[in-house]
C-alpha positions as CSV (number, residue, x, y, z in Angstrom):
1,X,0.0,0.0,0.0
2,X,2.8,2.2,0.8
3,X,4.3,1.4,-2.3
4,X,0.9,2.5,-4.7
5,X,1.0,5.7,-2.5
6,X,4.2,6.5,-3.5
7,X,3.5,5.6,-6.8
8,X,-0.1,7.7,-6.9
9,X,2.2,10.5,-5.6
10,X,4.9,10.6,-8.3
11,X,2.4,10.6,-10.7
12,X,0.0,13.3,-9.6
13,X,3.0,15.9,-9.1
14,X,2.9,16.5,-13.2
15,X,-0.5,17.3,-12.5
16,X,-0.1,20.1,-9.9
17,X,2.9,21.3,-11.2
18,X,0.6,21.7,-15.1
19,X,-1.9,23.2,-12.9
20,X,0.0,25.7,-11.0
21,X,1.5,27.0,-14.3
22,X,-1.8,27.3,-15.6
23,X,-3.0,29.0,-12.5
24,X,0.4,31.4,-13.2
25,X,0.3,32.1,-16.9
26,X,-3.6,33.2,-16.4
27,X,-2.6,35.6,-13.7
28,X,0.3,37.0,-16.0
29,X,-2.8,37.0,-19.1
30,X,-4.8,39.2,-16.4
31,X,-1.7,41.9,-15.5
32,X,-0.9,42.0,-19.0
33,X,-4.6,43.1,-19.4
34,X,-4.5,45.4,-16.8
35,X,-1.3,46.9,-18.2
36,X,-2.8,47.3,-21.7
37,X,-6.3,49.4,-20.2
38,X,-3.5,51.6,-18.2
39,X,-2.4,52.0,-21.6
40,X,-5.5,52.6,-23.4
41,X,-6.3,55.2,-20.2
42,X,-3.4,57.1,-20.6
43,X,-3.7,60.0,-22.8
44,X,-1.6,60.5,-25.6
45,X,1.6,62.0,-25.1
46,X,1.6,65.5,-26.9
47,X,4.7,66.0,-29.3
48,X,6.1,69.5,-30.2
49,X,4.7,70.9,-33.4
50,X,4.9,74.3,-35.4
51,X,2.2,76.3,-36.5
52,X,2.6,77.5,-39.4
53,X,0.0,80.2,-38.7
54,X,2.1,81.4,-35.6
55,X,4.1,84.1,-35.1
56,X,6.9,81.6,-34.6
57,X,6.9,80.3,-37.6
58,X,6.9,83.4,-39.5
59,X,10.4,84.1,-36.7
60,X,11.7,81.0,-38.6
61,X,11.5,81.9,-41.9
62,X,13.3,85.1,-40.8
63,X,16.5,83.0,-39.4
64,X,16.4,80.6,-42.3
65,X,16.1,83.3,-45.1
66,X,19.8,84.2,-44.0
67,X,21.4,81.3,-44.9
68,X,19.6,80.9,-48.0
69,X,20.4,84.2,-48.6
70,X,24.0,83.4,-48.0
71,X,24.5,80.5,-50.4
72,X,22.2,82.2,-53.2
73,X,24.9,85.6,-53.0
74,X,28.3,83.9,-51.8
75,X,28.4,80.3,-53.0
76,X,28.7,81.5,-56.6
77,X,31.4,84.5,-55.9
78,X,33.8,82.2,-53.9
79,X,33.7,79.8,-56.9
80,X,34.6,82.2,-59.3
81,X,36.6,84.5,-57.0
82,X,39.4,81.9,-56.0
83,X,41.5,84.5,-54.1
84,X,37.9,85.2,-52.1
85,X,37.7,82.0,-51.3
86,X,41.5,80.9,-49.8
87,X,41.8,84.3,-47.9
88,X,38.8,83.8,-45.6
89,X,38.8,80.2,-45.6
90,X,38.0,79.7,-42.1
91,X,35.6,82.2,-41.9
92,X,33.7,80.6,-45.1
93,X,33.7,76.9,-43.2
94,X,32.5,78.4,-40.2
95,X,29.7,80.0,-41.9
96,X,29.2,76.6,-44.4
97,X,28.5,74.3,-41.1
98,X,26.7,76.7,-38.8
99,X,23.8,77.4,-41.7
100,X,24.1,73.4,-42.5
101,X,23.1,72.6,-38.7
102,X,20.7,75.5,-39.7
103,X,19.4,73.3,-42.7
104,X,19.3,69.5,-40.9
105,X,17.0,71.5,-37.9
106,X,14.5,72.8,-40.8
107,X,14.4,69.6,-42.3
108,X,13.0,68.7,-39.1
109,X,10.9,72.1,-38.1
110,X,9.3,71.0,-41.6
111,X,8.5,66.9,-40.5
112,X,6.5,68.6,-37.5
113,X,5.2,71.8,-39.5
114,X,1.1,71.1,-39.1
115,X,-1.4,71.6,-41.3
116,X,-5.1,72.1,-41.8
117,X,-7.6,69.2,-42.4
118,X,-11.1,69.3,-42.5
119,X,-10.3,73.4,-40.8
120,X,-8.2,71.6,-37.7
121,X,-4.5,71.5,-37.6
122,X,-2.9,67.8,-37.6
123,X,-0.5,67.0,-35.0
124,X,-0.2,63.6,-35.3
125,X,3.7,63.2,-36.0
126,X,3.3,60.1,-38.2
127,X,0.8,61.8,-40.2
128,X,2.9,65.2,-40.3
129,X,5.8,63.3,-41.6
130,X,4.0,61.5,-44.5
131,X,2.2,65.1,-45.7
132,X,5.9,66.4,-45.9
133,X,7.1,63.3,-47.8
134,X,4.7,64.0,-50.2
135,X,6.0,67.5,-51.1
136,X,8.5,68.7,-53.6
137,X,10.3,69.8,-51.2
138,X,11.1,67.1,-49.3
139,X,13.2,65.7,-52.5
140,X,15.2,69.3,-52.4
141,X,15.5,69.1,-48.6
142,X,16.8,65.9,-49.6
143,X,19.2,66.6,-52.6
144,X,20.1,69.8,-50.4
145,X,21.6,67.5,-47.1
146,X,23.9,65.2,-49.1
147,X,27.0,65.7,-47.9
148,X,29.0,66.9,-51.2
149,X,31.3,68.4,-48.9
150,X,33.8,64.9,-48.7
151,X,34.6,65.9,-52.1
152,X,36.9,68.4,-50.3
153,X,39.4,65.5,-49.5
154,X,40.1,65.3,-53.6
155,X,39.6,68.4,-55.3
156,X,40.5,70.6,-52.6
157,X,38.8,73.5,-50.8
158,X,39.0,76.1,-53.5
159,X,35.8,74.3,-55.1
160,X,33.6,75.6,-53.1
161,X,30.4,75.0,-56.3
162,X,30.5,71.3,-55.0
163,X,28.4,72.7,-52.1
164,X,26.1,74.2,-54.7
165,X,23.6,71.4,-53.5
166,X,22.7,73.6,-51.2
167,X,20.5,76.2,-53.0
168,X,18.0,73.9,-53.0
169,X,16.7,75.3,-49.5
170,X,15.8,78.3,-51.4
171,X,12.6,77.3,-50.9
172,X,12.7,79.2,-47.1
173,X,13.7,82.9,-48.5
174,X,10.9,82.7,-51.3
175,X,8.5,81.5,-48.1
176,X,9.5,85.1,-46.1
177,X,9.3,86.9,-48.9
178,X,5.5,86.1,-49.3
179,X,4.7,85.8,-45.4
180,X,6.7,89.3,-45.2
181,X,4.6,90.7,-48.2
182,X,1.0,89.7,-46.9
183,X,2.1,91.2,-42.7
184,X,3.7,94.2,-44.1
185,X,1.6,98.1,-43.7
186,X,3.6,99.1,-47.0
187,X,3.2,96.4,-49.9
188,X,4.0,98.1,-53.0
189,X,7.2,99.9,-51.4
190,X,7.9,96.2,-50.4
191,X,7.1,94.8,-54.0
192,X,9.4,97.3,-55.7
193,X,12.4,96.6,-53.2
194,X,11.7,93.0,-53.5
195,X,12.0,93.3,-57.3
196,X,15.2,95.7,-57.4
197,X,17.0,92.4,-55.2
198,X,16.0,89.9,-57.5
199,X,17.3,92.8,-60.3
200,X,20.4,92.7,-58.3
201,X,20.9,89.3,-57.7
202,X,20.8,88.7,-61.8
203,X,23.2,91.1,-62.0
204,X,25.6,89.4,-59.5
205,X,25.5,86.2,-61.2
206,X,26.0,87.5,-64.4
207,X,29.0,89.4,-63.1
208,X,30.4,86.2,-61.3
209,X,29.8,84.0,-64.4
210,X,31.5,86.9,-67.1
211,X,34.9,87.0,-64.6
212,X,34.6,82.7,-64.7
213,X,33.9,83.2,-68.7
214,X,37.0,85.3,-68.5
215,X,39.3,82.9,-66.3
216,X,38.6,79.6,-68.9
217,X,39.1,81.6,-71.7
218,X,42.6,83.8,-70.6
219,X,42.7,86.7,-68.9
220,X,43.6,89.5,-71.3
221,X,43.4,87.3,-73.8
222,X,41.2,89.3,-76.1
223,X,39.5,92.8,-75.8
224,X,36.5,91.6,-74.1
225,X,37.8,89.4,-71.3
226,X,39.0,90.9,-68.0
227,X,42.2,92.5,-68.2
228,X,45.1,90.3,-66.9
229,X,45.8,89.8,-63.5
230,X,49.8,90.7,-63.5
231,X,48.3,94.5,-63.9
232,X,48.6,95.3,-60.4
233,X,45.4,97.7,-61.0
234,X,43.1,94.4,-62.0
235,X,45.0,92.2,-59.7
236,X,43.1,93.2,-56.5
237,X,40.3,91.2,-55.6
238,X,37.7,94.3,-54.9
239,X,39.0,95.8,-58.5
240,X,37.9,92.4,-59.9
241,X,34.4,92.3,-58.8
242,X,33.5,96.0,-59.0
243,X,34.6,95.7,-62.9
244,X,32.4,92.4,-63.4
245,X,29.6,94.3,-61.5
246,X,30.5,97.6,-63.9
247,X,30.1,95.0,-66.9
248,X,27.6,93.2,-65.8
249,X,25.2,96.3,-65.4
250,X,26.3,97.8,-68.7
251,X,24.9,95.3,-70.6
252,X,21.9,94.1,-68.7
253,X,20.7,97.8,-68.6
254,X,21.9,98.3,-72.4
255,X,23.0,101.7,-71.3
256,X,26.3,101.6,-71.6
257,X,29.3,101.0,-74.2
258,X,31.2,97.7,-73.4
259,X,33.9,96.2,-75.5
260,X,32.6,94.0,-78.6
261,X,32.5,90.1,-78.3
262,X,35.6,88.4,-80.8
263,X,35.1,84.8,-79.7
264,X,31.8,82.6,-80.5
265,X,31.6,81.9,-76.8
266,X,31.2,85.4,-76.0
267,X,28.8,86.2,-78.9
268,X,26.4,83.6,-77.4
269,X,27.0,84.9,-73.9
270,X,26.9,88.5,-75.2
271,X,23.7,87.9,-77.0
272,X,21.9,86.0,-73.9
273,X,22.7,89.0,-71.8
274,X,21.1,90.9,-74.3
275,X,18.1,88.8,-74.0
276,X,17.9,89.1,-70.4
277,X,18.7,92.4,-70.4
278,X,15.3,93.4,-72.4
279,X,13.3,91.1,-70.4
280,X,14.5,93.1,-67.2
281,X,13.7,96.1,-68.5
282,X,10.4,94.9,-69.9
283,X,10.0,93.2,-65.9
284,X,11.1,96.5,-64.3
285,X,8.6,98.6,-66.6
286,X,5.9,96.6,-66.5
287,X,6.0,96.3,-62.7
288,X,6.7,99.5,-61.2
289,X,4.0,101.1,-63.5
290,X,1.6,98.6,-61.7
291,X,2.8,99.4,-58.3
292,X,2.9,103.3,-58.5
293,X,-1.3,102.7,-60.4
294,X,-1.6,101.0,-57.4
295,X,-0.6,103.3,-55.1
296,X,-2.4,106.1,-56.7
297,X,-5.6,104.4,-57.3
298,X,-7.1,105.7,-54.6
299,X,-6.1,109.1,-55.1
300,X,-7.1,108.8,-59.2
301,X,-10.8,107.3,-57.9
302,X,-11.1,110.2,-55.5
303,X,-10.4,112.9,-58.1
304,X,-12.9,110.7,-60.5
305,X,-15.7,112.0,-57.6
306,X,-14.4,115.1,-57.5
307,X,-14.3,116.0,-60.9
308,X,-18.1,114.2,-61.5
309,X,-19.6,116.7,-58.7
310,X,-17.5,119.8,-60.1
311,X,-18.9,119.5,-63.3
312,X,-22.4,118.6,-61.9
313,X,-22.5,122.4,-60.2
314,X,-21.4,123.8,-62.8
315,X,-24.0,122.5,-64.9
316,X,-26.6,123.4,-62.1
317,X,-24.9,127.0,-62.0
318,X,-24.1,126.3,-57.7
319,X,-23.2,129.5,-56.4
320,X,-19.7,129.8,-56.4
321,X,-19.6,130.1,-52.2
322,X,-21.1,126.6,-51.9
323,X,-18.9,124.9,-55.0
324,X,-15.5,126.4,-53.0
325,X,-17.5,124.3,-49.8
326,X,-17.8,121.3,-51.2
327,X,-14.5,121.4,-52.7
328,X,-12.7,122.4,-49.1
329,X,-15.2,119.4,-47.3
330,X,-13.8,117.1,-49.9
331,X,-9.8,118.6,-49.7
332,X,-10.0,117.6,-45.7
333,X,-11.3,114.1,-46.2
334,X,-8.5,113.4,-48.3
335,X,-5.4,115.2,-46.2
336,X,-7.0,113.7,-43.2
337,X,-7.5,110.2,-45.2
338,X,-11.0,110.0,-44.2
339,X,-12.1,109.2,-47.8
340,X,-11.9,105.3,-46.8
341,X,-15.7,103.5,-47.5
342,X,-16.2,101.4,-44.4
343,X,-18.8,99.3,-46.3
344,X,-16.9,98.9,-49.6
345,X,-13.4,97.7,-47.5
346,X,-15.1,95.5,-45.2
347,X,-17.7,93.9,-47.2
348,X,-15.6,90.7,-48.4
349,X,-15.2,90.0,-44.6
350,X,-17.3,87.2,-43.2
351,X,-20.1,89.0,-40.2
352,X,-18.4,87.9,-37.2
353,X,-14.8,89.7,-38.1
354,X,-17.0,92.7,-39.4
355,X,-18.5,93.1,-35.7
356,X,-15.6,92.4,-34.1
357,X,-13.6,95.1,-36.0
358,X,-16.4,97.3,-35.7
359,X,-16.9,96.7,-31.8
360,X,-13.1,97.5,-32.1
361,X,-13.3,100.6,-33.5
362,X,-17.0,102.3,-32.0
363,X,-18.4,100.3,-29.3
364,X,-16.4,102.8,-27.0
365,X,-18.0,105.5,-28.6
366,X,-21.2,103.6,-28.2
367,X,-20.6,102.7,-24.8
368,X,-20.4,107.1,-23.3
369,X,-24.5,107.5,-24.4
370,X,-27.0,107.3,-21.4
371,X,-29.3,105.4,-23.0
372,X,-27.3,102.5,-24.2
373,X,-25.6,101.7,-20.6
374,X,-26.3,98.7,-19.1
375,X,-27.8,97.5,-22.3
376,X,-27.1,93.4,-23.8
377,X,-23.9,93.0,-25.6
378,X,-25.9,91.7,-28.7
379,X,-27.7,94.9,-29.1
380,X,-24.9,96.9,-28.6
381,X,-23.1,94.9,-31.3
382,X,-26.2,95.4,-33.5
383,X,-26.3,99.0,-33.3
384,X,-22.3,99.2,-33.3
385,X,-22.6,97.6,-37.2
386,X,-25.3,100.4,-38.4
387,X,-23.0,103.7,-37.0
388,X,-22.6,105.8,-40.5
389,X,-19.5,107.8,-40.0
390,X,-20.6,111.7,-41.0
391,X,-18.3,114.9,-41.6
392,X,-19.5,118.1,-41.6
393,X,-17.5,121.5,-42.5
394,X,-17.7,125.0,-41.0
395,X,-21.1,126.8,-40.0
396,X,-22.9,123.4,-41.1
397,X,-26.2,122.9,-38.9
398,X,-26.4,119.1,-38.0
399,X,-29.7,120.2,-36.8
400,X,-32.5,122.7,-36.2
401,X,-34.9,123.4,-33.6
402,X,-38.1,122.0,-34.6
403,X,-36.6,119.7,-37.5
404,X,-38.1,116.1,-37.1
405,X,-35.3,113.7,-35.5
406,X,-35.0,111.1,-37.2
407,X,-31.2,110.0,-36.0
408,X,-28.9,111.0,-33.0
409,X,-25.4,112.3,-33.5
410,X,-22.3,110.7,-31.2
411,X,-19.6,113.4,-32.1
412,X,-16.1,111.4,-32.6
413,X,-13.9,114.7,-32.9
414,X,-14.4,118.3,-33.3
415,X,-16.9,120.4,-31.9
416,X,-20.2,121.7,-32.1
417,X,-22.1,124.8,-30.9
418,X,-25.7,124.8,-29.6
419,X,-26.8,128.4,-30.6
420,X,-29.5,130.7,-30.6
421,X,-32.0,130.9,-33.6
422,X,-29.9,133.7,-35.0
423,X,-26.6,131.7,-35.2
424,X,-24.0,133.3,-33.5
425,X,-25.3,133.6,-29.8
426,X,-23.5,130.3,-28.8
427,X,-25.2,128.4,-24.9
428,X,-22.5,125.7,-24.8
429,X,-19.8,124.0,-26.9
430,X,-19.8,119.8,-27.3
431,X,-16.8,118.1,-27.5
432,X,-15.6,114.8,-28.0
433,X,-17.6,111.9,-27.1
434,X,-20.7,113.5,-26.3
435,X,-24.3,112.9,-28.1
436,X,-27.7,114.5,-28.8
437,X,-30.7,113.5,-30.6
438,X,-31.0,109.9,-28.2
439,X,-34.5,110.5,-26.7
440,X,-35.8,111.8,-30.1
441,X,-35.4,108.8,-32.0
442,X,-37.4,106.4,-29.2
443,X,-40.3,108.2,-29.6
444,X,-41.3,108.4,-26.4
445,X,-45.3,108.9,-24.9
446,X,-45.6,112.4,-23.2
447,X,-42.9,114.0,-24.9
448,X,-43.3,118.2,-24.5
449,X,-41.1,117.8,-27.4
450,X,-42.2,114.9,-29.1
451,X,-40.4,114.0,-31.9
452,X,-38.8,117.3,-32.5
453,X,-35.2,118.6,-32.2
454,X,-35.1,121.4,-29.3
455,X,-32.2,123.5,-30.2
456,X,-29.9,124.6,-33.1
457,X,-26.8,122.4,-33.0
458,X,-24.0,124.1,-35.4
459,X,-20.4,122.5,-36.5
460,X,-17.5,125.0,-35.4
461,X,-14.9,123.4,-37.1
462,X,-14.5,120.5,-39.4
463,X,-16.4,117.5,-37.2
464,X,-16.3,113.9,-37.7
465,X,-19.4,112.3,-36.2
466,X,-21.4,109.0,-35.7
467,X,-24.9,109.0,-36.8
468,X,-27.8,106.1,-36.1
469,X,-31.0,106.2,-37.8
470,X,-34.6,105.7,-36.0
471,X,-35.2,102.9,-38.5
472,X,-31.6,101.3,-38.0
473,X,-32.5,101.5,-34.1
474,X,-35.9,99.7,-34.4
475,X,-34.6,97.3,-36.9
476,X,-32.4,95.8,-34.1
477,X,-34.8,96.3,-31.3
478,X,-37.2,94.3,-32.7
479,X,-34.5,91.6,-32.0
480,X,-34.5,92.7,-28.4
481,X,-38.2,93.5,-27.2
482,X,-36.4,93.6,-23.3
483,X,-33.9,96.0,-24.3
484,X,-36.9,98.0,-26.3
485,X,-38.6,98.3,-23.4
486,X,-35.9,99.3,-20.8
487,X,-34.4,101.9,-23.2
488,X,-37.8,103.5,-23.2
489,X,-38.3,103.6,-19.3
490,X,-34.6,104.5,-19.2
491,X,-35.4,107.9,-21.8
492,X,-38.8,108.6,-19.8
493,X,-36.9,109.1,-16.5
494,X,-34.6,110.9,-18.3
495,X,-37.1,113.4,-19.7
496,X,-38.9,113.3,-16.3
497,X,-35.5,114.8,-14.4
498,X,-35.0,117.0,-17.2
499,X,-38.7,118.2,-16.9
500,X,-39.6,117.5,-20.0
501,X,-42.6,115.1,-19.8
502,X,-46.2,115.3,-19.5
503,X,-47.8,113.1,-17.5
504,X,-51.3,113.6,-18.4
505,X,-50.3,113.1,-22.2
506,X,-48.2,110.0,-21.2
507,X,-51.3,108.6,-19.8
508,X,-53.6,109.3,-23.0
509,X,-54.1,106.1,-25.0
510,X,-53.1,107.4,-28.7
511,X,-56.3,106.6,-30.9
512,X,-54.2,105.2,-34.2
513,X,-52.4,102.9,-31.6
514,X,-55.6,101.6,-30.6
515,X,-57.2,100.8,-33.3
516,X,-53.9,99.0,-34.6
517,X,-54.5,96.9,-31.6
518,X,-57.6,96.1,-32.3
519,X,-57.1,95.8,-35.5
520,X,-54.5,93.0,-34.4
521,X,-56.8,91.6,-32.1
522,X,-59.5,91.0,-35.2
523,X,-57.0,89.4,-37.5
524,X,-56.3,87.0,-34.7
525,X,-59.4,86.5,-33.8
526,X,-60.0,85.4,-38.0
527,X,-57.0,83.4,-37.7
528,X,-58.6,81.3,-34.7
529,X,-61.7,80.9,-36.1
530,X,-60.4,79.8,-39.3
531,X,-58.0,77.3,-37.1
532,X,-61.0,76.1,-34.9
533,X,-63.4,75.4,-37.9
534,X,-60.3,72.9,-39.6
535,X,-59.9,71.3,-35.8
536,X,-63.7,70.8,-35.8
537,X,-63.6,69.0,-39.3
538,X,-60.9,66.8,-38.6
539,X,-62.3,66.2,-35.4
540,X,-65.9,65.0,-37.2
541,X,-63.9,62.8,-39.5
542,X,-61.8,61.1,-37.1
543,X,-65.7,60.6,-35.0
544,X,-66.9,58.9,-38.1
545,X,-63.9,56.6,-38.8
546,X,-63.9,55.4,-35.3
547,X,-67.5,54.7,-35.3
548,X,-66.9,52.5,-38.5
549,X,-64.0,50.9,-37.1
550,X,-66.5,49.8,-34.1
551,X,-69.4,48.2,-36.4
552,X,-66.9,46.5,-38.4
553,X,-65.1,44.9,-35.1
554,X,-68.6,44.2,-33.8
555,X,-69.4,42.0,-37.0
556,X,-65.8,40.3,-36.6
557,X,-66.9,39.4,-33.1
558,X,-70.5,37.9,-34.5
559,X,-69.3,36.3,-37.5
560,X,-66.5,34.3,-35.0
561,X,-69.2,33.5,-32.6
562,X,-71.4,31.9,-34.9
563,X,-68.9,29.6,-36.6
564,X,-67.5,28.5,-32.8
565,X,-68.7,24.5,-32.2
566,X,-71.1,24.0,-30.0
């Protein structure tokens, strides 16, 4: 017995030890598990990427448009100016492998450069990397990397084209010069300097490739090739550029009297400057005459309205005091630039960058009247999109007493008088940021004034002012029946401390108002009894179907009773 224990035993340790693992690999299954939700819970890890609408961005462009700025002037002068090149050696490799660095860290600010999908920016490095793969550019940022340098080792350093590779990044100065062209206050001035660089840097090549022309075919050799380097005049290295430069110019321009061609080498370079040198000018003419249009559209448009209403008078026989008005009202719009159209300039602007750049610009304005304190932003911005910016000149009445009011003036600079009836006797002056006309356009009940503008308001000087219509102001009250109704207790307490309310006329019900009530009430009333006569149809209809819905249930029930076995 002892013996089949033993043996029972041996056996069944397999069987634990199986079991046990089991037991062991499903807890290791279940923290595995566990370990994967963490993962799953944890949120993903944010990596850095740039913007490309950011002000840092646009900072990048500026630091990469120097080195590609750099190897687009210098890379082709210390290939053709060998003494340029071995003199400041140093200083060139230096400068080669600081803008390189510069280049390998662009080639990765572009793999996490973002952009828009579906109007969201992608920062999803994986995805960021494959959009940037796809570009052109990533097969220049590629070509431009390639270490041409080891090619140093066996031709020397005084080949400095072999790192001509590199002007592939050009891609980065022709970036800042659009980003600097759309942020810029000063466009054209920035167009024309922009072309008299890329003027300049034609010229510099051309110069660089005439002294290389020069060096293959013999220095001195002929009339038309630099002069030969033993001179010690043409020997020194600033003598030798300036003179390319000089040539260079000369026949680009075609304005100046250079030494004829005698080879067939320089005939076909001759005659490709040529070439270029008429498509410059044709570039330069065509260009600036587009830019200065530009910049004097405004002014030629302006004149156009000028010149229409001149000849207008004339044809009406004006008087000559108000034609030399007009004409002074419209000579201070234009020297105080006020001839801009709000309207016309913002009216390819979507409506929520129109209020906000109107809220910019007048809700303070807005903000100083009584009335319009405490009022809801959304009104405010409503009314702040219907201001109409008026000027007025010299001894012009904005209004008279008794004239019907029909908007309210918020004066934005200058000043105005309130005078007596005969003009001159002045009661007070308004300045900046004051208003008139506000309880006028409410129409309130029990007004001694009613409707009616109570004194003379006259412009001293040239004023710029803020007008909103009546019709403007119910338009967007209509919107805002609280805000109706608080701006009109608001202008009756006004009008009570300024004593200029009647009660008794407050309390009289105005007979047109009450028969537009009823009038209301009638139509309603028609309405309902049209609605109530369609309800009652229906209503009979629907009676009649369930009623025949009934009887034929009923016969159902019948019919099954009398075929049920007894």
């Amino acid at each position: 017995m002892d013996a089949l224990n033993s043996i029972m035993v041996i056996r069944s340790k397999p069987i634990l030890v199986l079991l046990y693992k089991k037991k062991d690999e499903k807890k290791d299954e279940k923290k595995d598990d566990k370990k994967d939700d963490k993962k799953k819970d944890e949120p993903p890890k944010e990596v850095w990427t740039m913007d490309p609408a950011t002000d840092t961005y646009y900072h990048w462009l500026c630091i990469m448009a120097v080195p590609s700025f750099y190897n687009l002037m210098l890379l082709v002068t210390r290939s053709c100016f060998e003494d340029l090149q071995m003199h400041y050696l140093k200083m060139w490799l230096f400068l080669d492998y600081t803008f390189d660095f510069l280049f390998y860290l662009d080639t990765f600010v572009r793999s996490r450069t973002g952009f828009l999908e579906q109007g969201l920016l992608v920062k999803d490095p994986k995805l960021l990397l494959e959009n940037y793969k796809k570009t052109t550019q990533f097969k220049f940022d590629v070509i431009a990397m390639i270490p041409t340098d080891v090619l140093f080792f066996q031709l020397g350093f005084n080949y400095p084209e072999v790192r001509f590779n590199r002007l592939f990044k050009m891609g980065r100065l022709f970036e800042y010069f659009d980003r600097t062209e759309t942020r810029t206050n000063m466009p054209n001035i920035f167009r024309i300097s922009n072309l008299v660089l890329y003027i300049v840097i034609f010229i510099h090549w051309n110069a660089c490739i005439y002294f290389s022309i020069s060096k293959w075919l013999g220095f001195g050799s002929d009339t038309w090739v630099y002069p030969k380097l033993s001179d010690p005049e043409y020997g020194r290295l600033g003598r030798q550029y300036i003179f390319s430069l000089y040539w260079s110019m000369q026949i680009l321009t075609t304005i100046g009297e250079t030494p004829p061609p005698v080879r067939d080498v320089e005939y076909f370079f001759v005659t490709f400057d040529f070439l270029s040198g008429v498509l410059i000018f044709a570039t330069i003419v065509g260009n600036v005459g587009t830019m200065i249009s530009n910049m004097s559209a405004a002014r030629a448009e302006f004149q156009a309205k000028i010149d229409s209403i001149k000849q207008y008078m004339r044809f009406r026989k004006v008087t000559k005091d108000l034609e030399l008005r007009v004409v002074k009202w419209f000579d201070y719009l234009w020297t105080e630039k006020k001839t801009c159209d709000e309207k016309e300039v913002l009216k390819n602007l979507p409506d929520k960058l129109k209020a906000e750049i109107a809220i910019n610009v007048h809700m303070e304005t807005l903000s100083k009247v009584r009335i319009f304190q405490d009022c809801e932003a959304g009104l405010l911005i409503e009314l702040v999109l219907k201001l109409q910016p008026q000027v007025f000149s010299p001894g012009d009445y904005i209004c008279k007493k008794g004239d019907i009011g029909k908007e309210m003036y918020i004066i934005k600079e200058g000043k105005l008088a309130v005078v007596a009836d005969d003009g001159i006797t002045q009661f007070c002056v308004l300045g900046d940021g004051a208003y008139f006309g506000e309880i006028s356009i409410l129409g309130i009940k029990g007004s001694k004034a009613g409707n009616r503008r109570t004194a003379n308001i006259r412009s001293v000087g040239y004023s710029d002012l803020f007008a909103l219509t009546k019709d403007d102001l119910m338009d967007a009250l209509n919107e805002y029946p609280d805000a109706k109704y608080a701006l009109e207790d608001k202008g009756r307490q006004i009008l009570v401390k300024d004593n200029l309310i009647d009660e008794s006329l407050a309390l009289k019900v105005d007979a047109n108002e009450l028969h537009d009530k009823v009038s209301k009430m009638t139509s309603n009333l028609d309405v309902m009894q049209v609605k109530f006569k369609k309800m009652a149809a229906h209503f009979e209809t629907y009676q009649k179907k369930s009623q025949q819905r009934l009887v034929n249930m009923e016969n159902q029930v019948r019919t099954l009773r009398t075929n049920e076995p007894f």
